[in-house]
C-alpha positions as CSV (number, residue, x, y, z in Angstrom):
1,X,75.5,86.5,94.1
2,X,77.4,88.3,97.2
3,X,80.5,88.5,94.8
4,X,78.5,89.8,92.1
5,X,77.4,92.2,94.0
6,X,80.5,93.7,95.6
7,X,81.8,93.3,91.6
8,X,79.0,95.9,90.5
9,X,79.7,98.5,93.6
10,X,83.6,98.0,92.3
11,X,82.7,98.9,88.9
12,X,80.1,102.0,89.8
13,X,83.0,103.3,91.9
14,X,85.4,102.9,89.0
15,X,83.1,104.6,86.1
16,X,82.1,107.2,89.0
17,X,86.0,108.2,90.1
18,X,86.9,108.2,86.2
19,X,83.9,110.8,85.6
20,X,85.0,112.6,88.4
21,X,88.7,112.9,87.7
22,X,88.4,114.0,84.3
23,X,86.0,117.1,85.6
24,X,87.5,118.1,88.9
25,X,89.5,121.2,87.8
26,X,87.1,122.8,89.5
27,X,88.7,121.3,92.9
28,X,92.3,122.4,92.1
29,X,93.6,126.0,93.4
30,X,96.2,125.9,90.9
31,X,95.1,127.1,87.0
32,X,94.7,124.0,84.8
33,X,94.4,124.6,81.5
34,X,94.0,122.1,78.8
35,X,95.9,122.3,75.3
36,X,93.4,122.9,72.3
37,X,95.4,123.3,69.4
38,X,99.5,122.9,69.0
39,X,99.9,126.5,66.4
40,X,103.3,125.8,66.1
41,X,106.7,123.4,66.7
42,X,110.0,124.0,66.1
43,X,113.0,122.2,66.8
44,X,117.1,122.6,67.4
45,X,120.0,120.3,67.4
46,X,122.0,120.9,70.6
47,X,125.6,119.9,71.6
48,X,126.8,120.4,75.1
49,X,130.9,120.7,76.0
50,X,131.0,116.9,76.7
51,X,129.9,116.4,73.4
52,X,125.9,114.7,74.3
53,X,123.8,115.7,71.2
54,X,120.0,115.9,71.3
55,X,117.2,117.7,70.1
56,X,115.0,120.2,71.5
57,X,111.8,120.7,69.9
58,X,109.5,123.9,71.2
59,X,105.7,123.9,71.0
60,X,103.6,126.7,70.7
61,X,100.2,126.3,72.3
62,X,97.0,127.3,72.4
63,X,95.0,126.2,76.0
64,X,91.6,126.6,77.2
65,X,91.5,127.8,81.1
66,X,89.2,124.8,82.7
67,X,89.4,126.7,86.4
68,X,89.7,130.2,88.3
69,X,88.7,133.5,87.2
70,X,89.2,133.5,84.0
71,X,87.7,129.8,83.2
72,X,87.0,129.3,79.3
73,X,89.6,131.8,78.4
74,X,92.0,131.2,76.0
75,X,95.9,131.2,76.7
76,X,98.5,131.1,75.1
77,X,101.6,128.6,76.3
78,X,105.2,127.5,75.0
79,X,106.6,124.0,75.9
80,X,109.8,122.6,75.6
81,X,110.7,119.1,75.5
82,X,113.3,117.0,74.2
83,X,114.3,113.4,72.9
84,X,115.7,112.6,76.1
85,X,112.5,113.9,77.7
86,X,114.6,115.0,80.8
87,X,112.3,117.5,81.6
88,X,108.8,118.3,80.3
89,X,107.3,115.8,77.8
90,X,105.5,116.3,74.6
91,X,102.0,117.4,74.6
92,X,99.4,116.8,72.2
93,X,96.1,118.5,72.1
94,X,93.3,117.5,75.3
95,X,96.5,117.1,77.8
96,X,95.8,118.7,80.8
97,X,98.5,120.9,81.7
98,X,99.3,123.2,85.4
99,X,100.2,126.6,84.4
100,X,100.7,130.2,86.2
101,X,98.8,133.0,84.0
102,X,100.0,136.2,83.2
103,X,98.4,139.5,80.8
104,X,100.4,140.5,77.7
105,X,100.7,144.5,76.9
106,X,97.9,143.5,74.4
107,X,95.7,141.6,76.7
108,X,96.2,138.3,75.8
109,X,96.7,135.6,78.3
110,X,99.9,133.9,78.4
111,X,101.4,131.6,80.7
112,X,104.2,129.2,81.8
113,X,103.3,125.1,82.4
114,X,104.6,124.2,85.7
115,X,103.7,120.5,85.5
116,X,101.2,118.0,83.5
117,X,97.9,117.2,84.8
118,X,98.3,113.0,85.6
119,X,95.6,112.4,88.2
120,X,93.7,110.5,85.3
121,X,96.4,108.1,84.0
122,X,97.6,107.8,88.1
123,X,93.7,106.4,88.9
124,X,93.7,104.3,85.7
125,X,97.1,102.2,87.3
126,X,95.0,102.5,90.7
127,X,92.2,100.7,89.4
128,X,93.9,98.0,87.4
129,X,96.0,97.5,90.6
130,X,93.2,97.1,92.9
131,X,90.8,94.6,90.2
132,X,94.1,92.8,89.4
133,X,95.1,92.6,93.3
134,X,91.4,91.2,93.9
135,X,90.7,88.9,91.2
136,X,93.7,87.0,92.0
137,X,93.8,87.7,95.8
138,X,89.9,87.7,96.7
139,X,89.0,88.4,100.7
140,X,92.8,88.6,101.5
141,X,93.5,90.7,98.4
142,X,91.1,93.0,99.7
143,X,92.4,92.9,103.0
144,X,96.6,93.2,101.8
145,X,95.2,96.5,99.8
146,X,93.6,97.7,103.2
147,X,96.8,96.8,104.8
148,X,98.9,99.0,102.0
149,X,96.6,102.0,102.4
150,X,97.4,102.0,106.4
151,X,100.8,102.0,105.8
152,X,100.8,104.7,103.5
153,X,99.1,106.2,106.5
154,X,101.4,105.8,109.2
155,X,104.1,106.7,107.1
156,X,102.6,109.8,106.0
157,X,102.0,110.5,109.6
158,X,105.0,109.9,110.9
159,X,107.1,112.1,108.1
160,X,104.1,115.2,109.1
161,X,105.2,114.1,112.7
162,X,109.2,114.4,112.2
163,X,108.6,117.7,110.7
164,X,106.9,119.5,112.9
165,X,108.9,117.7,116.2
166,X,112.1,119.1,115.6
167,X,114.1,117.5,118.9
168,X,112.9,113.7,117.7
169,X,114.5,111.8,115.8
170,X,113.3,110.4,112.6
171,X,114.4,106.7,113.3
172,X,112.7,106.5,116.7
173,X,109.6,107.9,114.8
174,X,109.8,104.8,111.9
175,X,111.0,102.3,114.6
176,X,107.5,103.0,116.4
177,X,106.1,102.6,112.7
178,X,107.8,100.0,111.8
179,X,106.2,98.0,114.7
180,X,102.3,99.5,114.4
181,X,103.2,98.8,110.5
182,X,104.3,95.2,111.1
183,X,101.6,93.6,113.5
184,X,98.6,95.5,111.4
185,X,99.8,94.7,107.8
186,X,100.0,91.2,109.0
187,X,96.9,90.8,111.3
188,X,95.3,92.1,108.0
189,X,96.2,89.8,105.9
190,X,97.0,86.8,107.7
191,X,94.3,87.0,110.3
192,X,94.8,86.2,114.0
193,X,96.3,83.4,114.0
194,X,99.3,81.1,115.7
195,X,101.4,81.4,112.8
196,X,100.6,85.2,112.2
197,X,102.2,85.6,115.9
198,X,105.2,84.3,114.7
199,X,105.6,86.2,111.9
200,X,104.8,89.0,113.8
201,X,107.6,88.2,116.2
202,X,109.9,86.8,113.5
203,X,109.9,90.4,111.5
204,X,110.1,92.8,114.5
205,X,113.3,90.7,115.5
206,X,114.7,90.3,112.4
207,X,114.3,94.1,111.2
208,X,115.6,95.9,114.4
209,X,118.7,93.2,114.8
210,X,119.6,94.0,111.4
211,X,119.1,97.6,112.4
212,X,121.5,97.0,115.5
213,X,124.0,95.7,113.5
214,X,124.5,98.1,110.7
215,X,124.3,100.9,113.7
216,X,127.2,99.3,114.9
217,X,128.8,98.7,111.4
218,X,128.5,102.1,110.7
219,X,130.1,103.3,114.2
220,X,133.2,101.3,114.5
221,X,134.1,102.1,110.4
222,X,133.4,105.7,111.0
223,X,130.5,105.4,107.7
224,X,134.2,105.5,106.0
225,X,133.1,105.2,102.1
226,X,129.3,106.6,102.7
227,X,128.8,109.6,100.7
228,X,125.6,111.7,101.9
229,X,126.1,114.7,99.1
230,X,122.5,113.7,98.0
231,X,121.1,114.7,101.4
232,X,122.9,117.6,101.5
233,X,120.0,119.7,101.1
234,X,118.3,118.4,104.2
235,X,118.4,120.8,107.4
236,X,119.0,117.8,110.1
237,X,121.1,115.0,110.2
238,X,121.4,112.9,107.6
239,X,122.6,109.9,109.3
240,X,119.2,109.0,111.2
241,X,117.3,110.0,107.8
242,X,119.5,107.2,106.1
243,X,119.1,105.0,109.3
244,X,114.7,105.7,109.3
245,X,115.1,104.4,105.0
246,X,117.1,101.2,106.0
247,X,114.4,100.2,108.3
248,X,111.2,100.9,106.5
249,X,112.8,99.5,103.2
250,X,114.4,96.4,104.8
251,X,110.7,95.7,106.3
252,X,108.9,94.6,103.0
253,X,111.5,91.8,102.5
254,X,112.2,90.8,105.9
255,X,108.4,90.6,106.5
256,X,108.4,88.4,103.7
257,X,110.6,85.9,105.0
258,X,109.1,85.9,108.8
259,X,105.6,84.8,106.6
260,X,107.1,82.1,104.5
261,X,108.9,80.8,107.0
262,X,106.0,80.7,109.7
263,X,103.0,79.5,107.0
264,X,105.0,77.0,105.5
265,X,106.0,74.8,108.7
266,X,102.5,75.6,109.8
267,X,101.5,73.7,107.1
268,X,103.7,71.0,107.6
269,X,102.4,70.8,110.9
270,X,98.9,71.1,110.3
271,X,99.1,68.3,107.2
272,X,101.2,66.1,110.0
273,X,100.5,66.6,113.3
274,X,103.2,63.8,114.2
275,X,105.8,65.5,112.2
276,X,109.2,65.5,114.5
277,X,110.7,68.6,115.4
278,X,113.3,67.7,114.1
279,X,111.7,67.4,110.7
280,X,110.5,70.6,110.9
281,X,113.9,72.1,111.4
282,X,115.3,70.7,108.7
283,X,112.5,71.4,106.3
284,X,112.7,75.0,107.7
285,X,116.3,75.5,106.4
286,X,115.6,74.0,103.2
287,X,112.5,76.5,102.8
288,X,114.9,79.2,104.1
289,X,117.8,78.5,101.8
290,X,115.0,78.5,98.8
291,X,114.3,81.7,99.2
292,X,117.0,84.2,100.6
293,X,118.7,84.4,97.3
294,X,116.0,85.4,95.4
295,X,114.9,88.2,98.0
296,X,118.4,89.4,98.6
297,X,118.4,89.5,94.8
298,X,115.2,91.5,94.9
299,X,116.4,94.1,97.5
300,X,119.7,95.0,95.4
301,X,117.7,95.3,92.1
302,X,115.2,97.4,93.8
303,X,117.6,99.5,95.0
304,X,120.3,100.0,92.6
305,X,117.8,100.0,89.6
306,X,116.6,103.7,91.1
307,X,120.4,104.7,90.7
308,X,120.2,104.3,87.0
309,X,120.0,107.5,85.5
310,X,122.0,109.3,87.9
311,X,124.7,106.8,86.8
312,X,123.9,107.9,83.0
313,X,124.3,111.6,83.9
314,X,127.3,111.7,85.9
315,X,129.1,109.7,83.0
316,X,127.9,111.1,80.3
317,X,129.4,114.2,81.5
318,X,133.0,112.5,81.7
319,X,132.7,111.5,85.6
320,X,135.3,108.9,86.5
321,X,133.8,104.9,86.9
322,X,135.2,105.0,90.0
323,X,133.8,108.3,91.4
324,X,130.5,107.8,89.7
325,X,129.9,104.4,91.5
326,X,130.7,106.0,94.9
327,X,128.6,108.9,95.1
328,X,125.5,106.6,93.4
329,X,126.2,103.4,94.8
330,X,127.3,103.6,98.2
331,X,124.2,104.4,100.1
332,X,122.0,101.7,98.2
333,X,124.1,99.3,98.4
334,X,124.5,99.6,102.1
335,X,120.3,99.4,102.2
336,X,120.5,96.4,100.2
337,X,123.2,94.7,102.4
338,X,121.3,95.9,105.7
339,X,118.4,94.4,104.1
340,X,120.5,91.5,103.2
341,X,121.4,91.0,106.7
342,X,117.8,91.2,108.0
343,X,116.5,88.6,105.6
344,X,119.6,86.1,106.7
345,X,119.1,86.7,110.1
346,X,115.0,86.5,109.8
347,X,115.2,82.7,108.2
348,X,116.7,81.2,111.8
349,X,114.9,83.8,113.7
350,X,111.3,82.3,112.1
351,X,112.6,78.9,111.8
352,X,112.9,79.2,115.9
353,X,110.3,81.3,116.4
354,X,107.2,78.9,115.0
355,X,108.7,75.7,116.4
356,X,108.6,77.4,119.5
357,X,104.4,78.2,118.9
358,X,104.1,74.4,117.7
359,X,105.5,72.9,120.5
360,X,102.9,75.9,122.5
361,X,100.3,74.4,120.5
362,X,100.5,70.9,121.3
363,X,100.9,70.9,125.1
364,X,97.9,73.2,124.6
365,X,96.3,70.5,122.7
C-alpha cells in the first residue's frame, strides 16, 4: 500500500511538472516565441574549398510571442539549418523557439532565434530516468538519485566558488569535493556500514594516488605531447583545470571499483564466517581481475567517444592523421590512462583495505 502510495505522489509530480513546463514562458526573461506556421523553405547546395558538399535549407516563419510585452503578437523569424545539422535544427510548427525581437520600418515584428526551447523533451529524459532508476533500484535507487543530485550540487558549488576566488586553485577546490562527494554518495547508497568504510577509504586512496602520480608524470616529462589549444580561451591556468577534470572524472570508476571490491568479500565473509584470509585474498584478485578491463574499457570510450566530431571536422578539412589525433586525443587519453591508473591501483588498495575491517570485525566479535 506504502509503495502504491509513493507511486501515485511520483506520478502527480510527473503530470504536474509536465503541465507546468509546457506553460512556464511566463517565468523566462528571455522572449520565447512559438512557431505557428512555416510560410516558406528554400534550400541551396553548398561546396566549401575542401570540397564537403551539403545543403542548406532556410525557413521562413511565422511565431506567436508566448512572453514579455508584446505576448500574443505575431513575429516574423528566418531559420537556417542544414543536413549536417551543425548548427540550428529544423523546426516544425508548435516548437518553442528563444528569439531577440526587433520592429521593421513597417511595424512588423521580426526577430533572430537564439536557441530552441528544450526544457520539455530535457524533463521527459528526467522522468524516465528517475521511474527507470527506481523500478529497478527501489529504496537505494531512490537514495543513488539523491546521491547524484548532491553531487551536482557540490560541483556546481565549487565551479561558483573557483570563480569568484581568484588566488585558489581549482584542484584544491575539487580535491575537497572529491572527498565531501565520495563519503556522501556512498553513505547514500550503501548506508553506514563496515564495508561502506572501506569503500570509502579504498576510493579516497585510490583517486588521490592516481592523482599523485600523473602530477608527477606530468612534471618530470615536462606535459611534453599535451596540447591545451582547447583551453586556450580560459583566463587562468590550464594545467590545474585539466588536473580538477582528471579527478572528478577518474572518481565515478575508481569508486566503482572500491564498492565491488569491498561488497563482494563482504559477502563472502558474511556467507562464511570461517572463510580464511587467505581465501579472501585470492577471491579478491579474481573479483579484481574480472572487472578492471571492462572499466578501463569504459573510461577510454567515455572519453574518446566525446572527441568524435572534432576528429570529423578537423579531417574533413584536410588536417593531417597525425596532427588531428594530437590536438583531439592527447588530453583524453591522458584522463583515461590516469583513470586507468586509479582503477589498477584501487583493486589492491580495496582488496587490503576490507580484509583489514574483517579481521576489525572479528576480534570485535
Amino acid at each position: 500500500m506504502k509503495q502504491w502510495f509513493l507511486a501515485s505522489i511520483l506520478f502527480l509530480l510527473c503530470l504536474v511538472s509536465l503541465v507546468f513546463v509546457n506553460h512556464n514562458a511566463t517565468f523566462y526573461h528571455k522572449p520565447i516565441a512559438e512557431v505557428s506556421e512555416i510560410v516558406n523553405e528554400e534550400q541551396a547546395n553548398v561546396t566549401d574549398s575542401k570540397e564537403n558538399h551539403d545543403v542548406v535549407y532556410t525557413q521562413l516563419i511565422h511565431a506567436t510571442l508566448k512572453n514579455g510585452e508584446e505576448k500574443g503578437s505575431q513575429i516574423e523569424l528566418t531559420n537556417e539549418y542544414s543536413d549536417s545539422r551543425a548548427y540550428h535544427p529544423k523546426l516544425s510548427v508548435g516548437d518553442e523557439v528563444f528569439v531577440s525581437v526587433e520592429e521593421s520600418s513597417s511595424g512588423q515584428l521580426v526577430g533572430s532565434i537564439a536557441d530552441i526551447k528544450r526544457d520539455q523533451a530535457l524533463l521527459v529524459v528526467a522522468w524516465l530516468f528517475i521511474f527507470v532508476l527506481l523500478a529497478v533500484g527501489r529504496k537505494q535507487g531512490l537514495f543513488a538519485m539523491i546521491s547524484l543530485v548532491v553531487n551536482a550540487v557540490i560541483i556546481a558549488y565549487a565551479l561558483d566558488l573557483y570563480i569568484d576566488t581568484a588566488n585558489v586553485s581549482l584542484l584544491v577546490i575539487m580535491s575537497g569535493a572529491v572527498i565531501v562527494m565520495s563519503i556522501l554518495s556512498l553513505l547514500f547508497v550503501s548506508g553506514f556500514k563496515a564495508q561502506t568504510y572501506a569503500a570509502i577509504i579504498a576510493t579516497l586512496l585510490g583517486t588521490f594516488m592516481l592523482l599523485f602520480i600523473t602530477m608527477y608524470v606530468l612534471d618530470i616529462t615536462n606535459e611534453q605531447g599535451l596540447r591545451f589549444e582547447e583551453m586556450s580561451f580560459l583566463s587562468r591556468p590550464p594545467q590545474a583545470i585539466f588536473m580538477a577534470g582528471i579527478l572528478v572524472g577518474a572518481l565515478g570508476a575508481v569508486m566503482d571499483i572500491g564498492v565491488s571490491m569491498s561488497s563482494s568479500l563482504f559477502s563472502l565473509y558474511e556467507k562464511n564466517n570461517a572463510i580464511s584470509i587467505k581465501d579472501l585474498r585470492e577471491s579478491g584478485i579474481e573479483i579484481g581481475k574480472d572487472i578492471m578491463g571492462t572499466m578501463t574499457n569504459i573510461l577510454f570510450f567515455a572519453y574518446v567517444s566525446g572527441t568524435i566530431p572534432s576528429l570529423l571536422l578537423y579531417l574533413m578539412n584536410d588536417a593531417s592523421l597525425g596532427f588531428t589525433l594530437s590536438m583531439n586525443l592527447s588530453l583524453e587519453l591522458t584522463r583515461a590512462l590516469a583513470g586507468g591508473i586509479g582503477i589498477v591501483l584501487t583493486i589492491p588498495i580495496g582488496l587490503y583495505v576490507t580484509i583489514l575491517f574483517i579481521l576489525w570485525k572479528q576480534v570485535k566479535s
